[in-house]
C-alpha positions, -999 to 999 in steps of 0.1 A, spaced: -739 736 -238 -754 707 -261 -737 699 -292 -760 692 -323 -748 675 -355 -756 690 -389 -786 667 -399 -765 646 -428 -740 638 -399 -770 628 -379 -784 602 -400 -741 589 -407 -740 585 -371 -771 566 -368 -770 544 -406 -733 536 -402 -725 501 -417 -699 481 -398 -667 476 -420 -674 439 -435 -671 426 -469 -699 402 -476 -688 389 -511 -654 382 -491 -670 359 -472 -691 340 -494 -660 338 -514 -643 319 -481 -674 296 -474 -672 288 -508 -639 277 -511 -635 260 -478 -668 238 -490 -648 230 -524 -613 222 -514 -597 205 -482 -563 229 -488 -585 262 -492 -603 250 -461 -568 244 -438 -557 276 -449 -589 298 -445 -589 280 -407 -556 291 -398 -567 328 -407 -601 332 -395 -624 326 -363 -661 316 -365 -666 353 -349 -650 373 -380 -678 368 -401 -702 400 -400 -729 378 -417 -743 358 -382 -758 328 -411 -717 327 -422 -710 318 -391 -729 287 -384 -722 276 -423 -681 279 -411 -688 263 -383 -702 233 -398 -678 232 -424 -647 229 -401 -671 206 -379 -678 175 -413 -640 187 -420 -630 173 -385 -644 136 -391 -637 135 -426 -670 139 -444 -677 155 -474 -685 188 -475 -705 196 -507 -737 216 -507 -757 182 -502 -736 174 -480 -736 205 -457 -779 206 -461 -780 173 -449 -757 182 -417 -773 216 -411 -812 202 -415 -802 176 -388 -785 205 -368 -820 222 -374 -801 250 -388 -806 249 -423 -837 276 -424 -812 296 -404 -789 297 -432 -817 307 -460 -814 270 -468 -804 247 -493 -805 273 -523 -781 298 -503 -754 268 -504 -754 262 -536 -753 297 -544 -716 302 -523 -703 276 -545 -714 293 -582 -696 325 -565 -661 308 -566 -646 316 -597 -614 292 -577 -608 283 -546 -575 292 -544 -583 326 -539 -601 315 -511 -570 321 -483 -569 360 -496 -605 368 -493 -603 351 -456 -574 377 -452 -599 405 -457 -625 391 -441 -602 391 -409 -591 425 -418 -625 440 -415 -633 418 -384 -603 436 -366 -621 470 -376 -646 462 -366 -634 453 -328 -617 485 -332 -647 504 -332 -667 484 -309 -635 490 -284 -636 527 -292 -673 532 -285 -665 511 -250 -641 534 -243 -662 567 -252 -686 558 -234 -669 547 -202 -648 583 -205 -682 602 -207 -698 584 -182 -662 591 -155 -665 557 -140 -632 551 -119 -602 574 -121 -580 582 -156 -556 559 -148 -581 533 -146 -596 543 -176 -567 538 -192 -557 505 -181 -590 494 -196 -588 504 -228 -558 494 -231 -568 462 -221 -593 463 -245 -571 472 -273 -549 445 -265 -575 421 -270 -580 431 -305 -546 429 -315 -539 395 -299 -571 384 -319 -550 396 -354 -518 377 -347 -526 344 -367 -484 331 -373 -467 342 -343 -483 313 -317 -457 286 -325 -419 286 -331 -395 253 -342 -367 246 -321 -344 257 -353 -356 296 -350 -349 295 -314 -323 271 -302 -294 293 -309 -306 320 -287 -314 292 -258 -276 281 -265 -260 317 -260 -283 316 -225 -263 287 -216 -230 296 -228 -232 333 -208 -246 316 -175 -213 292 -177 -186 314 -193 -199 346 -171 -215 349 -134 -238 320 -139 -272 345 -141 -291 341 -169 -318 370 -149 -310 399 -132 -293 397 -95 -306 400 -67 -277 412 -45 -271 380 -25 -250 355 -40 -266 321 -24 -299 334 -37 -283 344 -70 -269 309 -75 -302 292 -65 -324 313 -90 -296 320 -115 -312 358 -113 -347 369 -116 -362 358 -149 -384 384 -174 -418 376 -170 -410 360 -133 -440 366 -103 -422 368 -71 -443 363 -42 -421 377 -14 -445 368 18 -441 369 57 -461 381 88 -461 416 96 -422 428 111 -404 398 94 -386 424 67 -404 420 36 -401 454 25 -367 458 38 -358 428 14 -381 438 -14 -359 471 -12 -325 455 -11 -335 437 -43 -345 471 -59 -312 489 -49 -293 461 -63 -311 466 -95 -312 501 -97 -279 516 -74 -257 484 -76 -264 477 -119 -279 506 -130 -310 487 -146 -343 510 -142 -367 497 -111 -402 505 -102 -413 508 -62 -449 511 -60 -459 512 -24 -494 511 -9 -479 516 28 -452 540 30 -445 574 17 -419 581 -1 -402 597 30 -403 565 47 -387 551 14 -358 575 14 -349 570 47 -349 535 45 -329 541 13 -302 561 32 -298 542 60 -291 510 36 -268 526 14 -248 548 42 -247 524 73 -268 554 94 -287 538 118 -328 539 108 -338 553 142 -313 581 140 -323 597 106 -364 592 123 -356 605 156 -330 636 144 -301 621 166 -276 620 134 -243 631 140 -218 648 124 -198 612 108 -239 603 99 -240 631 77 -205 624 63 -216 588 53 -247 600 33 -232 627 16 -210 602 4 -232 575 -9 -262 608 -16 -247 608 -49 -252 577 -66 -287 573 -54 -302 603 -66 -284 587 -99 -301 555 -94 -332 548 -122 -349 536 -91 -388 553 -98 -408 552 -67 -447 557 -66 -471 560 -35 -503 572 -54 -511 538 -74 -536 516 -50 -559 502 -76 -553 473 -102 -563 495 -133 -538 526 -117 -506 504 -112 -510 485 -146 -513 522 -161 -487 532 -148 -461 505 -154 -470 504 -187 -461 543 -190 -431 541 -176 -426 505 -198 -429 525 -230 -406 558 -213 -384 528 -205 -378 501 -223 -349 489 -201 -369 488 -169 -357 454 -152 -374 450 -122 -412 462 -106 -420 457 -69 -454 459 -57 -454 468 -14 -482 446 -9 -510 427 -25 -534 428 -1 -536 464 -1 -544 467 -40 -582 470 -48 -601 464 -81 -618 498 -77 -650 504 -84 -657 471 -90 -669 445 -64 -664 410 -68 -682 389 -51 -655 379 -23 -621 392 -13 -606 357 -17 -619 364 -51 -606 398 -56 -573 391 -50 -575 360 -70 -581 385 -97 -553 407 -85 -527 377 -86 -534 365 -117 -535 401 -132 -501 404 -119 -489 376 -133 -495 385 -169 -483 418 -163 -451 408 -158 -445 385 -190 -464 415 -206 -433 439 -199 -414 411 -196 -397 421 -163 -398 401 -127 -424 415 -107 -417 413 -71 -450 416 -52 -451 410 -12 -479 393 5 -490 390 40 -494 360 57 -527 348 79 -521 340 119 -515 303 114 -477 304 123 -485 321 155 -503 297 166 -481 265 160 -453 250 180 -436 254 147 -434 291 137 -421 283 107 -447 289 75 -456 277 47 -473 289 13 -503 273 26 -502 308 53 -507 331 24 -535 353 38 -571 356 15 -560 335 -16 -544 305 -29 -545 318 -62 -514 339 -52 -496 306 -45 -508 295 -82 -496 327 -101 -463 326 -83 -433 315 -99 -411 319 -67 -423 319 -30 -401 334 -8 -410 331 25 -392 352 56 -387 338 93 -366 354 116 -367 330 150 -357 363 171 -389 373 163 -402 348 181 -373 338 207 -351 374 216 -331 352 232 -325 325 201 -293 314 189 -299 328 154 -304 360 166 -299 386 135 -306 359 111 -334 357 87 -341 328 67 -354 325 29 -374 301 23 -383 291 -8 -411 271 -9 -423 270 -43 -398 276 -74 -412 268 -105 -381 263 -128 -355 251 -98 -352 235 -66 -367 244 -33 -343 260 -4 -341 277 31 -310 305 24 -297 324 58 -287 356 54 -282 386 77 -304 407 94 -294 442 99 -326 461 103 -312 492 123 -295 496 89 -330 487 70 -315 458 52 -302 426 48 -273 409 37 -250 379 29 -236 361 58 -205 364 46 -206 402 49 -210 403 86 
């Protein structure tokens, strides 16, 4: 069935006038040609792209450009500059200068026109953003999730575009609140961040920080999901704080039974194979309670970029306490339908995406990463950041590596048998460190030394 709009809402659609204010504009040109002040403060509200008029834009341009190296900035002036830039016929000439300047009954109202100006520049992105959006929703290009990722994205560009004040703070509207920071980490448990349930770690990170990327990264067996999961039961079981599990390798099954066995000391292989006893039982009904009370939201559906960003920032918004995200692994999320033109360069993207999710719901993400074959084939099995498989960028974005190395792995026989090592090889704001802690994987987890 085709829709047909009444002929008067035919010609609207098609004769629509972008929201702009011309005389605004000309009002701002003017000004900023006839007073240094009116031209600092039009700058610090609008962009050469606000302007509707394209000829506004090269006259601001120009403007800011004599303003720069301390020129004059009169009409003679400006016609001189732009006949040199071979932009005066561009501009409808020397007339069209003058003319901005008899407009301006003052320049001091020159900062509130620039205010509207920017005002109908936002609208117009708005629109622009909506018939992106419209279009990309009629045309069912990647899933809904993805579809909304994107225009959120998109929306989020136009309102960072709109904030003009917010970009730089003094040290006297934020010092206070760096002082309490300091005060709480000495008077209290010495985290500033949320803990990650082992106290050497704890005290090397002073918590996991908002807006953190934790690159948790080890070749395949090593535990990265076991520790990845210890982290979000501490969060969620152990403080109550709401945690996000997105996996893009095991169900949620898989999860649960991993969860269990953590939580209630029931060996892993037990609650796989069906050999649980009567005492197995017993231990999880006792521990059964507070995880199905724990905020700790699991997800196995989300495999593309656009999905898991949708869906963090749904549950974001449903919960604005949500303290921790973990991402089971990188190199499993895909772009979608998009193809770049290498993987190296896909996950590059992924990484850095990532990144500024996290200090956009300001929460530590924890994502794990795979690691290429170049331990294997060292005398020295220990790795190094440089192992992270497909892309340094993940290296970059990181604000912690944590790298895992369990020499039984390697050597059944090894002294440190049911020891794993933490290494942290990059840590952005603190020092670099190898942490031992204990491995008790028929338990699925880890834990302090101290505990065994």
């Amino acid at each position: 069935m085709t829709t047909t709009l009444p002929p008067d809402d035919q010609e609207t659609a098609f004769t629509r006038v972008p929201p702009q204010a011309v005389p605004a504009e000309q009002s701002v040109l003017g000004s900023m040609m006839l007073s240094d002040s009116a031209a600092i403060e039009c700058q610090d509200v609008l962009q050469e792209e606000d302007y509707f008029v394209p000829r506004h834009q090269i006259i601001h341009r120009m403007i800011l450009d004599l303003r720069s190296r301390n020129l004059p900035c009169d009409p003679i002036a400006l016609t001189n500059a732009l006949t040199k830039s071979g932009d005066l016929d561009k501009v409808g000439g020397a007339p069209y200068l003058h003319e901005l300047v008899q407009s301006v009954d003052t320049p001091a109202t020159g900062p509130y026109h620039a205010a509207i100006v920017k005002e109908k520049a936002v609208l117009r992105r708005l629109a622009e953003a909506g018939v992106t959006i419209t279009e990309a929703a009629y045309a069912g290009r990647g899933d809904s999730d993805e579809l909304v990722a994107e225009a959120a994205a998109k929306i989020a560009t136009v309102v960072e575009g709109t904030r003009q004040d917010d970009d730089f703070v003094l040290p006297a509207d934020t010092m206070l609140g760096t002082l309490d920071t300091i005060d709480q980490a000495k008077n209290g448990t010495g985290l500033t961040g949320l803990s990650t349930g082992f106290k050497d770690v704890d005290s090397l990170t002073s918590g996991l920080q908002p807006g953190q990327m934790i690159v948790v990264a080890g070749r395949p067996g090593m535990g990265k999901s076991t520790l990845a999961m210890d982290m979000a039961r501490a969060c969620a079981i152990k403080q109550g704080v709401p945690a996000a599990f997105i996996s893009l390798e095991m169900g949620v099954d898989e999860l649960n039974m991993r969860l269990l066995s953590a939580e209630s000391r029931v060996a892993l292989h037990h609650l796989r194979s069906g050999q649980t006893t009567d005492e197995d039982w017993s231990r999880m009904a006792r521990r059964l309670p507070d995880i199905q009370a724990a905020p700790l939201y699991i997800n196995e559906s989300a495999n593309t970029l656009g999905t898991i960003q949708a869906k963090l920032r749904r549950l974001k918004a449903r919960r604005r306490d949500l303290g921790l995200v973990v991402i089971d692994y990188m190199q499993l999320v895909t772009l979608g339908g998009r193809r770049p033109e290498s993987r190296e360069r896909e996950v590059a993207e992924i990484s850095t995406s990532f990144k500024r999710l996290a200090k956009e719901l300001q929460v530590p993400i924890i994502t794990l990463a795979q690691l290429n074959r170049g331990p294997e084939s060292r005398t020295e099995k220990r790795p190094t950041k440089a192992d992270l498989r497909e892309s340094g960028a993940i290296e970059q974005d990181a604000d912690i590596v944590i790298l895992l190395y369990r020499d039984d792995a390697y050597t059944p026989e090894s002294p440190h048998a049911g020891e794993v090592e933490l290494i942290f090889d990059k840590h952005r704001n603190g020092p670099t460190a190898t942490i031992t802690v204990a491995s008790q994987l028929h338990y699925s987890r880890f834990v302090d030394m101290a505990q065994t």
